[in-house]
C-alpha positions in Angstrom: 235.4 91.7 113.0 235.9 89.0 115.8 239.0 88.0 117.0 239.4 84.3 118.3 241.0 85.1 121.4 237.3 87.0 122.3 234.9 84.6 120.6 233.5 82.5 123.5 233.0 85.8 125.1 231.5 87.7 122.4 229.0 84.6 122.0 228.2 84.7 125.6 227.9 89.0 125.7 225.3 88.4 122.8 223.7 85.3 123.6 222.3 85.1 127.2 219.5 82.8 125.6 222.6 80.0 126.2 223.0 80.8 129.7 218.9 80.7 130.4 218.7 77.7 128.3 221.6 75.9 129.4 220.0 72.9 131.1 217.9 71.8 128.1 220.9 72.4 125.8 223.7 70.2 127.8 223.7 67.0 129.2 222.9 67.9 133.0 226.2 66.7 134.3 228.1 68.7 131.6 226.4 72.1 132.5 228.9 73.5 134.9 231.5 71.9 132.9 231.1 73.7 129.8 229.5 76.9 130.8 232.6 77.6 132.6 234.9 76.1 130.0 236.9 78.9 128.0 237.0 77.1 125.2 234.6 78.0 121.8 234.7 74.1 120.5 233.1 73.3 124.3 231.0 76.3 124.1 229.4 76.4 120.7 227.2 73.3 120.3 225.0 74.9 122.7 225.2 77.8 120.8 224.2 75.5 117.7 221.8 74.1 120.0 220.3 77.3 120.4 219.5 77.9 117.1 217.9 74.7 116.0 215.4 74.9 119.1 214.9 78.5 117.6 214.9 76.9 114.0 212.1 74.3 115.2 209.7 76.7 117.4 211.1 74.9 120.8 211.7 78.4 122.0 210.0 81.3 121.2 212.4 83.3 119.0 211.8 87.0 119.4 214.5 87.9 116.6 216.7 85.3 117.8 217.2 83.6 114.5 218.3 86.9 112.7 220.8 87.4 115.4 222.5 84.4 115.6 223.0 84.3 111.4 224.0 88.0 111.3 226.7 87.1 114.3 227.5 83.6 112.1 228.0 86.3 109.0 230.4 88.5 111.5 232.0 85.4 111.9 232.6 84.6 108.2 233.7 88.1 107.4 236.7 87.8 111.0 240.5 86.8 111.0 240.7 83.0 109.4 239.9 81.1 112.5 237.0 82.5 113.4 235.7 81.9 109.8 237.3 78.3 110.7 235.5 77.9 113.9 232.1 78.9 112.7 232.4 76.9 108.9 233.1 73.9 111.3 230.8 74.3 114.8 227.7 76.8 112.7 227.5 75.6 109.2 228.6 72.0 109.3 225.5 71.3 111.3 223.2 72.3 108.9 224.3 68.8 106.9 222.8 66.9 109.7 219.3 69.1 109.5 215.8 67.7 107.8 215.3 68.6 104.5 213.1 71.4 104.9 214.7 73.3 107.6 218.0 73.0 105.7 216.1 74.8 102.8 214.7 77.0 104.8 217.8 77.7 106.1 219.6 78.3 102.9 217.2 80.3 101.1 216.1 82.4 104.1 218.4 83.3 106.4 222.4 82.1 105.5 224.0 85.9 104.3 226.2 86.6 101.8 229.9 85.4 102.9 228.5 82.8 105.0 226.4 81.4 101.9 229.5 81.4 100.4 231.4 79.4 102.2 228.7 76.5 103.1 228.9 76.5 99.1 232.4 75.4 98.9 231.6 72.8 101.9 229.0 71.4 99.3 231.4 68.4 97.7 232.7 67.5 101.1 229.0 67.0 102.7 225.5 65.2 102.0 223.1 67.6 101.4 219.9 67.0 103.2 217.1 64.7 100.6 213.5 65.8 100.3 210.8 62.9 101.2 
């Protein structure tokens, strides 16, 4: 279980893929900014970032993928805002995804209490539309 006060740290402890991809994942003059930032809002659309590059084979992922949905399922199963913060920074992403990684996405890799709660986003959200 996660505690809010310890997310951005947690996220940084597990993921030093942000930290060695930080320059392709910010603007270049927001780098410093936000890797120094304490805030998880600042912090996690590189951390989103991360994992569509993973998601698209612009980085190699050596496991990467499984990590970052088994810490987004850690997330889901914390205290109620860091369930807040990932539904919000993590799943509301996927809405903005092509078609067949958001399948792929779905069907492969979203867990249990995370699948769960990107199903109750559903009504508020345009689901990707195949070609």
């Amino acid at each position: 279980m996660y505690h809010y006060e310890n997310i951005l740290f947690t996220v940084k402890e597990n993921f030093p893929e942000i930290e060695t991809y930080k320059t392709t994942l910010f603007e270049p003059e927001l780098v410093d900014w936000i890797i120094n930032d304490d805030s998880p809002y600042i912090f996690f659309p590189a951390f989103w970032k991360l994992l569509e590059y993973a998601l698209t084979d612009k980085i190699e992922d050596n496991g990467l993928i499984n990590r970052i949905f088994h810490f987004m399922e850690n997330m889901a199963n914390s205290e109620k805002m860091v369930c807040d913060l990932m539904a919000i920074e993590m799943l509301e992403p996927l809405f903005g995804l092509d078609y067949d990684t958001y399948d792929k996405v779905i069907k492969r890799y979203l867990l249990p209490k995370t699948l769960e709660i990107h199903k109750k986003q559903l009504p508020y959200f345009r689901v990707p539309k195949s070609k």
